[in-house]
C-alpha positions in Angstrom: -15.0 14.4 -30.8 -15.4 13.5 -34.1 -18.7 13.5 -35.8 -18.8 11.2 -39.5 -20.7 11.5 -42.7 -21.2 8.7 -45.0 -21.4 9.3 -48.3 -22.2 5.8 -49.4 -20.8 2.6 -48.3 -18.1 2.3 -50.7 -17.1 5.6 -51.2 -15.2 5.4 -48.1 -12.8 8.2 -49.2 -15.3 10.4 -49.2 -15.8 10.1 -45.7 -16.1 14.0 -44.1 -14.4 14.9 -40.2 -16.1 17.6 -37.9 -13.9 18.3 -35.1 -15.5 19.2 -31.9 -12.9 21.1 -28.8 -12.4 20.3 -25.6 -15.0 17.4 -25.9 -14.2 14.8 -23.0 -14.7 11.2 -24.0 -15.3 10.2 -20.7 -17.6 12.4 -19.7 -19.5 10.3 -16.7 -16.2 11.0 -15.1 -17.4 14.0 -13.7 -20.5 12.4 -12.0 -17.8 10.3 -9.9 -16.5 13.3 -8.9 -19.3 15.0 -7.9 -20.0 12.6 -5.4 -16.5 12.6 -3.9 -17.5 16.2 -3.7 -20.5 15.9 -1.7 -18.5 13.4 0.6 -16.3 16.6 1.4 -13.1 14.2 0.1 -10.7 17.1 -0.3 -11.5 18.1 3.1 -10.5 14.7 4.6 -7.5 14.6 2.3 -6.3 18.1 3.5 -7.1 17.8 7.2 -5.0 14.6 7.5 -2.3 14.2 4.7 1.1 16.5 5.1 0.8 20.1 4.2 1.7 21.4 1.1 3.9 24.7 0.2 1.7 27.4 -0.6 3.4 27.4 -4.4 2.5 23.8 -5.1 0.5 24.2 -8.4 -1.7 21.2 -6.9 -3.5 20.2 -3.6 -4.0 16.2 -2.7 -7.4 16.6 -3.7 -5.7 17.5 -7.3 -3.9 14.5 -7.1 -6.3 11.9 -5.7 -8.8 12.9 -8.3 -6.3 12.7 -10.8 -5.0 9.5 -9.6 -8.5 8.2 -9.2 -9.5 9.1 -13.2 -6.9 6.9 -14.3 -8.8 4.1 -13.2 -12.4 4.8 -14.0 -11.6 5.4 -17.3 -10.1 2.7 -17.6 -6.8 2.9 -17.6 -4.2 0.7 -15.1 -0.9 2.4 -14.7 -0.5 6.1 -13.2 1.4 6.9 -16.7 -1.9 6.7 -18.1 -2.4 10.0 -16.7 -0.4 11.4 -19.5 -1.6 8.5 -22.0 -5.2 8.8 -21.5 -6.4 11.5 -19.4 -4.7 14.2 -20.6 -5.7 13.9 -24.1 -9.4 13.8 -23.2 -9.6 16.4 -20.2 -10.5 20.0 -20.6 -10.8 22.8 -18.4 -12.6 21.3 -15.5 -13.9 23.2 -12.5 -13.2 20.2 -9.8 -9.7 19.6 -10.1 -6.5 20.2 -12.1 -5.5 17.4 -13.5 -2.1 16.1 -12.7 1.1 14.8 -14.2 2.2 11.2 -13.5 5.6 12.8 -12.1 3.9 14.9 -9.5 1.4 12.3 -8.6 4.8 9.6 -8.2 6.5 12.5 -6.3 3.8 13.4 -3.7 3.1 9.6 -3.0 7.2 8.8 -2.2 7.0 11.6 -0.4 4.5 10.1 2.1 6.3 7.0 2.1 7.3 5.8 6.4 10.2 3.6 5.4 10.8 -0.1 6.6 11.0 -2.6 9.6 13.2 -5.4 9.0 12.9 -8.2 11.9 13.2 -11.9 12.5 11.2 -14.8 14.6 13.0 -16.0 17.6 13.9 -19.3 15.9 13.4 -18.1 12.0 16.6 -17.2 9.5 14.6 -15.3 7.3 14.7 -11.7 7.4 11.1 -9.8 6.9 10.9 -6.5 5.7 7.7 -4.5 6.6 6.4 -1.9 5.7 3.9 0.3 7.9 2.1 3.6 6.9 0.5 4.8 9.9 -0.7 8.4 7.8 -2.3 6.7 5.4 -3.9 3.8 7.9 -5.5 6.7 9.6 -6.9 8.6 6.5 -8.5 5.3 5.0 -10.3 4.7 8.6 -11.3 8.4 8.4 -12.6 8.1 5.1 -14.3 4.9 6.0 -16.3 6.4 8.5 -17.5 9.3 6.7 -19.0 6.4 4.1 -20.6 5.3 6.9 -19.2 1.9 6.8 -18.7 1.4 10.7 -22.4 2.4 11.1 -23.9 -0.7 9.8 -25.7 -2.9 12.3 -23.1 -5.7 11.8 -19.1 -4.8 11.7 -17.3 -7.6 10.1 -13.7 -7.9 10.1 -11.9 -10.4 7.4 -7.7 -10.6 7.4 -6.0 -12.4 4.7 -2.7 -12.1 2.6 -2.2 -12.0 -0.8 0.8 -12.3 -3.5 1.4 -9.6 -6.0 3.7 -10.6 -8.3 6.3 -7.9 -9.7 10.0 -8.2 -10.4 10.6 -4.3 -8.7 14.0 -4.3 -7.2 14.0 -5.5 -4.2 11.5 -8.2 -4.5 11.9 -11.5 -3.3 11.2 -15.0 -3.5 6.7 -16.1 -3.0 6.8 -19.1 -1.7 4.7 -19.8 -5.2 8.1 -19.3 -6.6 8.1 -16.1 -8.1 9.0 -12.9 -7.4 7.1 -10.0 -5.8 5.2 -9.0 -2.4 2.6 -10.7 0.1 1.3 -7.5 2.2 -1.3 -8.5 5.0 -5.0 -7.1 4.4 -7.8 -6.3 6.5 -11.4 -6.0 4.9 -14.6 -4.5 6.7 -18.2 -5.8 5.4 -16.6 -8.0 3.0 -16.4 -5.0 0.7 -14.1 -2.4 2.2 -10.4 -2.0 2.5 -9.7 -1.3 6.1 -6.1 -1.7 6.6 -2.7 -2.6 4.8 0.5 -3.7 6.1 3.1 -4.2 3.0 5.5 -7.5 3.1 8.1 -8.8 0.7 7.8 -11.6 -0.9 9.4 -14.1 1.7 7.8 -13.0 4.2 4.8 -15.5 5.2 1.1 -15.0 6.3 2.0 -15.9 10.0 5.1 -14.3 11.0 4.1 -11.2 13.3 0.1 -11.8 12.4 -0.6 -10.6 16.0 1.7 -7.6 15.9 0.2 -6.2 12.6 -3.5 -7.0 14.4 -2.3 -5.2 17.5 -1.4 -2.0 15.1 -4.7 -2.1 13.1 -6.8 -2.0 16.4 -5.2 0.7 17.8 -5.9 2.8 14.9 -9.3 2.1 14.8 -9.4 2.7 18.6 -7.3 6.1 18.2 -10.6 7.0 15.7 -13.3 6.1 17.9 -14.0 2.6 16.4 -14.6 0.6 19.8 -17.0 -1.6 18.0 -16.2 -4.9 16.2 -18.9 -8.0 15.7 -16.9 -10.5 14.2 -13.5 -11.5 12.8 -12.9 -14.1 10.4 -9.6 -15.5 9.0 -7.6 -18.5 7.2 -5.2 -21.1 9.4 -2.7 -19.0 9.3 -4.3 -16.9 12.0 -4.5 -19.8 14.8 -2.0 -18.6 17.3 -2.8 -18.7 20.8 -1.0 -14.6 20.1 -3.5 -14.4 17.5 -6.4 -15.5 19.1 -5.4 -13.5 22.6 -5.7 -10.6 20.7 -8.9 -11.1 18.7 -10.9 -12.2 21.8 -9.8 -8.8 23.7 -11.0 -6.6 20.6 -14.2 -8.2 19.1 -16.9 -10.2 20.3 -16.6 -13.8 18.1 -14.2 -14.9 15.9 -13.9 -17.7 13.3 -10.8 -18.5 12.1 -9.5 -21.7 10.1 -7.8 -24.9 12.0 -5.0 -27.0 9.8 -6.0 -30.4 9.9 -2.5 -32.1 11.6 -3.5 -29.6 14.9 -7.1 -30.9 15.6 -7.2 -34.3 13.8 -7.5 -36.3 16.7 -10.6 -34.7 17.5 -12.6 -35.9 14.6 -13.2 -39.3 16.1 -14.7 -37.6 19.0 -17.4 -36.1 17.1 -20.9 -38.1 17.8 -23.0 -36.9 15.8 -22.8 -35.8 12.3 -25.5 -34.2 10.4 -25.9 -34.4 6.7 -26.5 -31.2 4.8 -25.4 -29.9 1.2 -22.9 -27.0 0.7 -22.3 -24.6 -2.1 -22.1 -26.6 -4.7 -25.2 -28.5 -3.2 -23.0 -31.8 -3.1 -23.7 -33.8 0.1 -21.7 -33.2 3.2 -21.4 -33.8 6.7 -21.0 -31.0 9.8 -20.5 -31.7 13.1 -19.0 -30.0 16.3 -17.2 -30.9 19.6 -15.6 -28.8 22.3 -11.5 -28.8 23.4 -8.9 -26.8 25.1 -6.4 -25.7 22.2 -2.4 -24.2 22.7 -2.5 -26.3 26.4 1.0 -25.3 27.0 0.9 -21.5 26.2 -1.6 -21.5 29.1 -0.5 -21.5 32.5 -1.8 -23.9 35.0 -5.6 -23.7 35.3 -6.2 -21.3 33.1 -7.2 -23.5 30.3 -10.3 -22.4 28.0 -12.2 -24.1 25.8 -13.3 -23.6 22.4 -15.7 -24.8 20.1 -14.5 -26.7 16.9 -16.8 -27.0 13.6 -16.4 -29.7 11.4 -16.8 -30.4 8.0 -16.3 -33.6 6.4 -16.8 -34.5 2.3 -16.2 -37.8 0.8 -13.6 -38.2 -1.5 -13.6 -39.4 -5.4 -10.5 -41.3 -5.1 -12.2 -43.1 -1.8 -8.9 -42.9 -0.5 -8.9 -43.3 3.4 -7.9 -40.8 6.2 -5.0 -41.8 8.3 -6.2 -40.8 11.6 -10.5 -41.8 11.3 -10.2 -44.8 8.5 -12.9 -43.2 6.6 -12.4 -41.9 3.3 -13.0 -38.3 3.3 -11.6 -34.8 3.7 -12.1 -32.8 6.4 -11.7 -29.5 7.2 -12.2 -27.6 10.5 -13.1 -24.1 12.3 -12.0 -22.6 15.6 -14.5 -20.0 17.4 -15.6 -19.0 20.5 -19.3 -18.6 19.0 -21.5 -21.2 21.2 -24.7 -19.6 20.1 -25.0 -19.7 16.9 -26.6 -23.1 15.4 -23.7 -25.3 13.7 -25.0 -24.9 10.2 -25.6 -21.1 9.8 -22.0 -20.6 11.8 -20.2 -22.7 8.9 -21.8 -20.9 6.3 -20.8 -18.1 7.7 -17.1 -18.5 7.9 -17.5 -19.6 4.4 -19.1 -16.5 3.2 -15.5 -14.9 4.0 -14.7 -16.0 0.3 -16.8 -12.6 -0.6 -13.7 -10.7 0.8 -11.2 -12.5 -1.0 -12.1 -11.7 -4.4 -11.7 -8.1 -3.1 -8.5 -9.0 -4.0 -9.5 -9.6 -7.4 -10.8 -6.3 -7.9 -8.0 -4.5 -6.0 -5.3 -6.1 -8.9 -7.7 -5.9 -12.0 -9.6 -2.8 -11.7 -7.1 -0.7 -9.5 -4.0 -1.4 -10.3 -2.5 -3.5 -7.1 -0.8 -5.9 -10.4 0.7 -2.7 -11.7 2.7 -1.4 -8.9 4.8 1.8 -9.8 8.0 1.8 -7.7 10.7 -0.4 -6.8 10.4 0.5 -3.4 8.2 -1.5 -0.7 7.4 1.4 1.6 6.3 3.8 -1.9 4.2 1.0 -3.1 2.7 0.9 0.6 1.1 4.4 -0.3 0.1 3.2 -3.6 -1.5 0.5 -2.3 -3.7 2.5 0.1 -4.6 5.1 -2.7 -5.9 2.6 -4.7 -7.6 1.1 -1.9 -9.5 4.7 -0.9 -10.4 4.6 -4.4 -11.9 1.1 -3.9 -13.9 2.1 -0.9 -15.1 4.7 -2.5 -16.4 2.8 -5.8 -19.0 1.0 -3.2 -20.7 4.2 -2.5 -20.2 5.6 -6.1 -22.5 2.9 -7.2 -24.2 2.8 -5.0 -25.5 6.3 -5.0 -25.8 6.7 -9.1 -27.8 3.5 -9.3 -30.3 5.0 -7.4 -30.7 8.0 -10.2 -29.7 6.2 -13.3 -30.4 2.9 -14.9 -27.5 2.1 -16.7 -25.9 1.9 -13.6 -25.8 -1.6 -10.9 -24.3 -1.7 -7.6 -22.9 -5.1 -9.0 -20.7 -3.6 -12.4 -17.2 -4.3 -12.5 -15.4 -1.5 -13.4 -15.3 -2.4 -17.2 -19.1 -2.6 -17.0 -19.5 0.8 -15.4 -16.7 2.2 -17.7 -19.0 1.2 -20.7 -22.4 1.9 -19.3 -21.5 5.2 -17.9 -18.4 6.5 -18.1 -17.8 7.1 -21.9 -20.7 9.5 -22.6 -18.7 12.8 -24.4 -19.7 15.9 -22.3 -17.4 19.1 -21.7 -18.0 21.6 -19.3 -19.4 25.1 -20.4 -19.1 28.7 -18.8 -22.0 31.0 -18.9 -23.5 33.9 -16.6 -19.8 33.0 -13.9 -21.2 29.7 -13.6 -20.3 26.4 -14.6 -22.6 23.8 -16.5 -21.4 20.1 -17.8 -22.6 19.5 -21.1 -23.9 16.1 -22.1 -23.9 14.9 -25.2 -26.3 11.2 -25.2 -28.9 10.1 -23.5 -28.3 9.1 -19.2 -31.5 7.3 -18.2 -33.0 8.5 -15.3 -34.8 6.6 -12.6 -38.6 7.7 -12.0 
């Protein structure tokens, strides 16, 4: 730390140093870490990862903290372990801080290698990757947040694109390289379960195998109970939707329009209502039988089909209903829940996906470190425990301080918490953190 003296404005050369030992810049660091330890994380991480030789210098709780540092203050690749965290931590009675090497060592070494498969018609080999350890940790450590005790459990599956040139990569179908791995949230706000894809693999090849997988680890941890399941068109399969109905009670999944056009002229009636952007729209509903010849003879079931129609700016008219406007339509086997509030709900999945946002930006998923799909598998799942865990983190030290919001981005929480100087202090065989500012407290 380095404490300045001014001897007048333009004297600048004047200007007299103290230097101050051992003085961590990001001292609020070490309030994180305190709640990871009253949520017994090294337990978890010890009970369930692969154990380690008695002579390794460092334990996974060593290396998740470590790993977890990097991105509360503030940094975004795990070489800013060396970069940023070693120059600013001391001797700290929590953890041992890592080197980038080990924490890149222990992670391959957890690595379950790759599937590589094709569809029945399809040319296009996919490679996989599943990571069956680290699915099961992540559920563990979900439930001791308490996230599957909430009175609603809300299941949201989507893919995204990370863009890298790693070797091995291939082709997005947005025409640059990197990887598409399938995603499953919990509560909007939780990462519940990763499956790793390359590149040109897309959203619905194998959706109901990766489903299947993801259920029967929550089922192997004693999760039996599932609300609702929300998802994008590329999840209407009659595989798909087989498989949701036998695990969760209602589901809500987007319809492309050239499956269920026909239908729109059937609707009746249409009522007008605003949506988010309180422009004018229409909603309506009508029942059908969808995937007719996957089901065998008189075993058809129906479903109900949501509607929304808005007009269009260019007027330009709809092939199939003459009327200028665009529609877009919903699949669920809800027939309880009042057409407007069930729309707005499967709308509301938007929450999840800019999960994805914060997964790239403020944990590193656009900074992957090896050029290696079933590696970066692990990474991904690190980064997502350390996710999961930012919930609570707020959520806990909002309560105490007022600096702090259950809503801060991770640059906001860096800057109203984390970079308080502190250092940890010995005295009587006890250790004491030393603050050096001001953390408002809540009365």
């Amino acid at each position: 730390m380095y404490l300045f003296t001014y001897i007048g404005v333009a004297n600048i050369s004047a200007m007299k140093v103290r230097y101050s030992k051992n003085i961590n810049a990001f001292g609020g660091i070490n309030f994180v870490l305190n709640e990871f330890e009253n949520l017994n994380l090294g337990g978890i991480l010890h009970d369930n990862l692969p154990s380690l030789s008695t002579k390794s210098a460092y334990s996974w709780k060593d290396i998740f903290y470590t790993f977890s540092s990097i991105y509360y203050c503030g940094g975004n690749c795990i070489e800013d372990a060396k970069t940023i965290l070693a120059k600013q931590f001391g001797k700290n009675p929590l953890f041992n801080l890592c080197s980038p090497d080990t924490i890149l060592r222990r992670m391959g070494e957890l690595s379950e290698g790759e599937q590589h498969c094709r569809t029945t018609r399809g040319t296009v080999e996919h490679q996989y990757s599943i990571n069956e350890t680290m699915a099961d940790v992540n559920i563990k450590l979900l439930k001791q947040l308490g996230v599957f005790n909430q009175e609603q459990v809300v299941l949201d599956y989507d893919n995204t694109i990370i863009f890298t040139e790693k070797e091995g990569c291939k082709m997005t179908y947005k025409r640059n390289y990197g990887y598409q791995p399938g995603v499953c949230f919990v509560n909007e706000q939780n990462i519940l379960y990763i499956e790793n894809r390359n590149g040109n693999s897309d959203a619905k090849s194998f959706q109901a195998d990766t489903l299947n997988r993801m259920f029967q680890h929550l089922e192997s941890n004693g999760i039996t109970r599932a609300d609702k399941f929300r998802a994008d068109s590329a999840s209407y399969q009659y595989e798909v939707i087989n498989l949701i109905e036998q695990k969760v009670k209602s589901f809500y999944i987007g319809v492309k329009n050239a499956y269920v056009e026909p239908y729109f002229t059937k609707i009746e009636n249409w009522t007008l209502t605003k949506d988010q952007q309180d422009e004018d729209i229409f909603i309506g509903e009508i029942e059908y039988v969808p995937f007719a010849t996957q089901y065998a003879k008189g075993e058809e079931k129906k479903y109900r089909l949501l509607v929304k129609k808005k007009l269009r700016k260019d007027g330009q008219v709809n092939l199939f209903t003459n009327e200028p406007y665009d529609y877009y339509a919903i699949i669920t086997n809800d027939f309880t829940t009042p057409l407007q509030d069930a729309i707005n709900f499967y709308y509301q999945r938007g929450r999840s996906e800019k999960q994805f946002d914060i997964a790239k930006n403020d944990f590193g998923w656009n900074y992957l470190p090896f050029s290696d799909l079933s590696k970066n598998t692990v990474f991904l799942y690190f980064s997502a425990m350390c996710r999961n865990l930012y919930n609570i983190v707020l959520s806990r030290l909002s309560k105490i301080y007022k600096n702090v919001n259950v809503l801060h981005r991770m640059k906001r929480f860096i800057f109203s918490f984390i970079t308080i100087p502190a250092v940890w202090k010995k005295a009587a065989r006890q250790w004491y953190l030393r603050v050096y500012g001001d953390l408002p407290v809540r009365t």
